[in-house]
One Martini backbone bead per residue (centre of mass of N, CA, C, O) as a GRO file, in nm:
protein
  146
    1UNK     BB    1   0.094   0.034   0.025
    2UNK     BB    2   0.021   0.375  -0.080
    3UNK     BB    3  -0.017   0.714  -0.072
    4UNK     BB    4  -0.079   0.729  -0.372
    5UNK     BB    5  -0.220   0.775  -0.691
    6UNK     BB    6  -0.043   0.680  -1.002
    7UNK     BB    7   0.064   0.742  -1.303
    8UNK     BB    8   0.289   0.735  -1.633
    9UNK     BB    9   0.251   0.859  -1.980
   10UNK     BB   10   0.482   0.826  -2.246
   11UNK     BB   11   0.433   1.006  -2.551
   12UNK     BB   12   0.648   0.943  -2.865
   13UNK     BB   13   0.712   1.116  -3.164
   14UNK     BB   14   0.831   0.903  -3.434
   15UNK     BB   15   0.891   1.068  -3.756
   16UNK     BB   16   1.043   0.844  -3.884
   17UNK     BB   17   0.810   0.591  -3.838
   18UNK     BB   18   0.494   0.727  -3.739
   19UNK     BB   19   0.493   0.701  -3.432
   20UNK     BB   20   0.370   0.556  -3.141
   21UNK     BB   21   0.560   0.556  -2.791
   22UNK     BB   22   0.432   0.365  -2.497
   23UNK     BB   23   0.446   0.436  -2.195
   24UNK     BB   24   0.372   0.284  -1.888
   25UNK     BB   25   0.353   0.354  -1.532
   26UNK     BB   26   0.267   0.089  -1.282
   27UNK     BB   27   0.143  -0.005  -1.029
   28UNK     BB   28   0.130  -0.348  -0.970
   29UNK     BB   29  -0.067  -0.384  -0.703
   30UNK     BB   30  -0.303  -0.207  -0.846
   31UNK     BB   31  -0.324  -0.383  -1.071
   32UNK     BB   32  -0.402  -0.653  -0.949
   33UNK     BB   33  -0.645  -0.557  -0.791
   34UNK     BB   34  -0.804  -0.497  -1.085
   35UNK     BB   35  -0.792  -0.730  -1.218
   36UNK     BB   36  -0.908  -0.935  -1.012
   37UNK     BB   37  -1.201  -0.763  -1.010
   38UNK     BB   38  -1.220  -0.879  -1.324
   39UNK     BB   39  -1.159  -1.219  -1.282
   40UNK     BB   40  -1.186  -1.340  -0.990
   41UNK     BB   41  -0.885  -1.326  -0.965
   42UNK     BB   42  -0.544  -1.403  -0.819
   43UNK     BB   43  -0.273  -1.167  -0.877
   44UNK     BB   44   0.049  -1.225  -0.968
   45UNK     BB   45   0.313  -1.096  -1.090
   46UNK     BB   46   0.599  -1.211  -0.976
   47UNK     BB   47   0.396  -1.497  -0.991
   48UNK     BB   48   0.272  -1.658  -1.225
   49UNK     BB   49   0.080  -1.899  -1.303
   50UNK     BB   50  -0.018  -1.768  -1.602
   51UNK     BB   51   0.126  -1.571  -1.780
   52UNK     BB   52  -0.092  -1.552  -2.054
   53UNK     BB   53  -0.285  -1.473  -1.895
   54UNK     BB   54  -0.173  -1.213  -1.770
   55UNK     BB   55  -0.131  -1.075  -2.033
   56UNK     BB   56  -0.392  -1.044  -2.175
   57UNK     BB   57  -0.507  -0.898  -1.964
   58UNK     BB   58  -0.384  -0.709  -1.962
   59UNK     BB   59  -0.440  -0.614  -2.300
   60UNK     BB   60  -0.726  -0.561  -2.240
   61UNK     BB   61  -0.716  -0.317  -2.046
   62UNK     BB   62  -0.474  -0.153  -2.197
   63UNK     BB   63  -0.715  -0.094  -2.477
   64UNK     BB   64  -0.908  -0.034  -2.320
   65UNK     BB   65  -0.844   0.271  -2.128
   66UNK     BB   66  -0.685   0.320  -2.396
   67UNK     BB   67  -0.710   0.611  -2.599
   68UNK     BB   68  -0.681   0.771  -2.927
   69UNK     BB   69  -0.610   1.101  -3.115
   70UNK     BB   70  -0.484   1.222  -3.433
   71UNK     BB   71  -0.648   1.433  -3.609
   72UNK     BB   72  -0.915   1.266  -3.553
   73UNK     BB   73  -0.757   1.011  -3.572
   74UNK     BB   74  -0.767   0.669  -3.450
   75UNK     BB   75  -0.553   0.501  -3.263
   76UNK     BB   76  -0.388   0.183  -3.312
   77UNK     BB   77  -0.348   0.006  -3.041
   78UNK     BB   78  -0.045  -0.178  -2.914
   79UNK     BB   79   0.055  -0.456  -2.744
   80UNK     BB   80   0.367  -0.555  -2.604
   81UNK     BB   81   0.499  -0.532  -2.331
   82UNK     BB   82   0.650  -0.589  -1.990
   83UNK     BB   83   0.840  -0.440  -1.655
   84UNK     BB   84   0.979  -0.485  -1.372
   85UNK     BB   85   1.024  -0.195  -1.127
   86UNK     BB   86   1.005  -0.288  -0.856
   87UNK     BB   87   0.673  -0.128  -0.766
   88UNK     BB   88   0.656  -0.093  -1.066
   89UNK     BB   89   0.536  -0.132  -1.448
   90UNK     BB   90   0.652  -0.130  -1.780
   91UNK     BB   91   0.430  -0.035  -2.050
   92UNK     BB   92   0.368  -0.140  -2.390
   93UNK     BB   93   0.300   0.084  -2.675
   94UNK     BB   94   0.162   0.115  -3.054
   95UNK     BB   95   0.132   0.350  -3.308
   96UNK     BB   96   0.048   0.329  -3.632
   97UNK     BB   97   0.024   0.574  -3.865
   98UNK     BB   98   0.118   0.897  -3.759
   99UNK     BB   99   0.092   1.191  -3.821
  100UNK     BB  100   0.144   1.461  -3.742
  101UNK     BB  101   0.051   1.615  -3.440
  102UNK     BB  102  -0.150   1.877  -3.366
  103UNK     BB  103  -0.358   1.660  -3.246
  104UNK     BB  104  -0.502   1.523  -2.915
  105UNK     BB  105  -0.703   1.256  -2.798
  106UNK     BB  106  -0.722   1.166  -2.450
  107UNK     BB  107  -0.751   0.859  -2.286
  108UNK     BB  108  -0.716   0.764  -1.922
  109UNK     BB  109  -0.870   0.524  -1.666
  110UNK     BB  110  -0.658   0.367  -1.484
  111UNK     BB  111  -0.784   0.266  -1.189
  112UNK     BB  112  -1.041   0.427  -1.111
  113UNK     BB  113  -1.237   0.238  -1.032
  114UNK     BB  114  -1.078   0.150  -0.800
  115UNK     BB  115  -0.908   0.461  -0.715
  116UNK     BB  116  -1.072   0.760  -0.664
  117UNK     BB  117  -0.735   0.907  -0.631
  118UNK     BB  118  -0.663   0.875  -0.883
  119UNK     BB  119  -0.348   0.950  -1.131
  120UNK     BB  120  -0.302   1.052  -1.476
  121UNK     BB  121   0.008   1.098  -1.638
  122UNK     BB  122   0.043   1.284  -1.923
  123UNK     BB  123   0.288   1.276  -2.219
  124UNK     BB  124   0.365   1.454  -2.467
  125UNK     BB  125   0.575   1.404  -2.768
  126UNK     BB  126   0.725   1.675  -2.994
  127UNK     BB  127   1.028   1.732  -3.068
  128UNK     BB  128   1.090   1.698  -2.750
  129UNK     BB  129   0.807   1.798  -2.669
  130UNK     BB  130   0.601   1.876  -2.405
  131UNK     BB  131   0.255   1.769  -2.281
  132UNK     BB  132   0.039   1.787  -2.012
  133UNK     BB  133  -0.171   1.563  -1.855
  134UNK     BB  134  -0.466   1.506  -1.551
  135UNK     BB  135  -0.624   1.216  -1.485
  136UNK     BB  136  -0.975   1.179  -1.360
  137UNK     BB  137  -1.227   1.137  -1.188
  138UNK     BB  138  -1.442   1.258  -1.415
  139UNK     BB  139  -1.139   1.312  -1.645
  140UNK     BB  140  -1.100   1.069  -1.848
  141UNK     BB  141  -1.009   1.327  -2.071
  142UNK     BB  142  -0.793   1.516  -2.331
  143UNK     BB  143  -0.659   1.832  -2.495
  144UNK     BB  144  -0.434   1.866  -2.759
  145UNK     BB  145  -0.171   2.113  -2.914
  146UNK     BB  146   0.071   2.182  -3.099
   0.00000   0.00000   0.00000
């Protein structure tokens, strides 16, 4: 148990690749308990029962729960797949054949629904230049402009 609930999303506009290159950093022990209650089954990261089953589920849930349009066309997000730091683990998605963007509408809901007071800092970078969002619950979605 800690003290804040927060997560961390960096997207990386790659213009050689025209990619979107996504990190999400998430307590994993709330993301056990999120999982846990969507599964109805106790969820281990750090030993799981079924490595492929536990796979499965983080990748459904986080391409429910994220969402992504640039330049009013919606990102068909990829999850690749994550590694476990400590307390938290970096989650990896890419979003493929992506323009130069100059505007986007981000939706990240993760851990919302169990965490009242859960907040996701979102990170985009164009050109090596960042815009950030905060959302949280009743908030979960903004957009920005570059």
């Amino acid at each position: 148990m800690h003290p804040f609930y927060i997560s961390v999303t960096d997207i990386n506009y790659n213009e050689k690749t025209q990619s979107l290159e996504i990190a999400q950093k998430i307590f994993w022990d709330d993301l056990e308990v999120t999982l846990g209650n969507l599964s109805g089954e106790k969820i281990d990261f750090l030993k799981p029962e079924e490595p492929e089953e536990l796979e499965k589920l983080i990748e459904e849930y986080l391409l429910e729960k994220n969402n992504l349009f640039v330049n009013g066309q919606q990102v068909k997000l990829v999850y690749i797949g994550y590694e476990i730091e400590e307390d938290a683990a970096w989650f990896y998605l890419e979003g493929k054949q992506v323009l130069t963007p100059k505007s986007a509408k981000i939706r990240n809901a993760i851990l919302i629904n169990d965490f009242h007071d859960q907040q996701n800092m979102v990170n985009f970078y164009v050109d090596g230049k960042p815009k950030t969002l905060i959302l949280y619950k009743g908030h979960e979605e903004g957009n920005l402009k570059f």
